[in-house]
N, C-alpha and C positions, 0 to 999 in steps of 0.2 A: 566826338572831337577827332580831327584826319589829322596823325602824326604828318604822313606827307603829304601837301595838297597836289591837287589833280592825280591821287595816285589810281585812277582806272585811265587815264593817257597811260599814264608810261606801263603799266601792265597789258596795255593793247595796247602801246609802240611793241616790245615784249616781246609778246606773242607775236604780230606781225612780225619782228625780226628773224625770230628762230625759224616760223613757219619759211620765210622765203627763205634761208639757209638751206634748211633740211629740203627744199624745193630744190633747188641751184645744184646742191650737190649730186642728187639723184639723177638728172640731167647730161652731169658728166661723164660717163659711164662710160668706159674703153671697152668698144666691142671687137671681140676675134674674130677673125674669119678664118674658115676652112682649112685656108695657106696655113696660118698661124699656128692653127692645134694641129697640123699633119706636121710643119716644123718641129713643134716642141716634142709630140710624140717620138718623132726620130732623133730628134737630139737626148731625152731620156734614155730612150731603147739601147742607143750605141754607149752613152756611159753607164750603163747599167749591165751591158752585155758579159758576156764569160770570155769576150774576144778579150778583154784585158786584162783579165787575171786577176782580179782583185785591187790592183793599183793602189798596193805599197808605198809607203817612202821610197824612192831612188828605183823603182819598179821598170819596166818596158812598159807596164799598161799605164801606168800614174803620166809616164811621157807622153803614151798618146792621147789622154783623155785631156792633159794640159793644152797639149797641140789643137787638138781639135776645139777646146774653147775656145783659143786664142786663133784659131781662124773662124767660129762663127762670129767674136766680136768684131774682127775686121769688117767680113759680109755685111755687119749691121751699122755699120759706119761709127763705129766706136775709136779712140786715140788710144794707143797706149801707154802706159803711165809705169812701168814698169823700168829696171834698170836698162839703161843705155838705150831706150828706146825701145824696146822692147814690152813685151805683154808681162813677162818673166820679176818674180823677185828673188833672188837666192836667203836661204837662213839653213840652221843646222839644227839639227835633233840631236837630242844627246839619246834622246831612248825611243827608237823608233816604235813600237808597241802601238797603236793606235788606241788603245784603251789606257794607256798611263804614259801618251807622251809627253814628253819635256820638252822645251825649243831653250837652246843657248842664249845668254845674255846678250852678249855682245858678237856679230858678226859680221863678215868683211864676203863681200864677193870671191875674194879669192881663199879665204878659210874655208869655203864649199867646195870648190875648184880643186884645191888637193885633198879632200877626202873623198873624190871619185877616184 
């Protein structure tokens, strides 16, 4: 006795489905080119470089390695979504430590702006 009937249809409907899924997807497949991994290599190398110091909280290197993101997303035809228009979000750390930082509850663009 077949609890379901026709259940070898719908176990090969099933099987066909997944198999063209699992088809379809592999198809998809975003190939790099050349351009692409010599980009990405240089854009790691310079944030990762010693030109920046380590790029601290409130750092000169943490400023250029923002900067420079914030102009390869431009290059990339990216918007920015950031304050006032900008790539930029402001917030506060109460404990700059990067192994035990804290970020402030509540804060104001301009609560950042005078603790520079």
């Amino acid at each position: 006795m077949k609890i379901i009937p026709n259940s070898r249809i719908l176990r090969a409907g099933f099987i066909l489905l997944s198999a063209l899924f699992i088809f379809s997807c592999s198809t998809l497949k975003w190939e790099s080119t050349a351009t692409d991994d010599r980009q990405m290599l240089s854009d790691i190398s310079f944030l990762a470089s010693n030109k920046l110091k380590g790029r601290t909280f409130g750092s000169p290197g943490e400023v250029k390695a923002g900067d420079y993101i914030a102009g390869r997303f431009q290059q990339l035809g990216l918007q920015p979504k950031g304050e006032n228009g900008t790539w930029f979000q402001a917030f506060a750390v109460k404990n700059p430590n990067p192994h035990t930082v804290e970020f402030s509850k509540t804060v104001t663009p301009q609560d950042c702006m005078e603790e520079m």
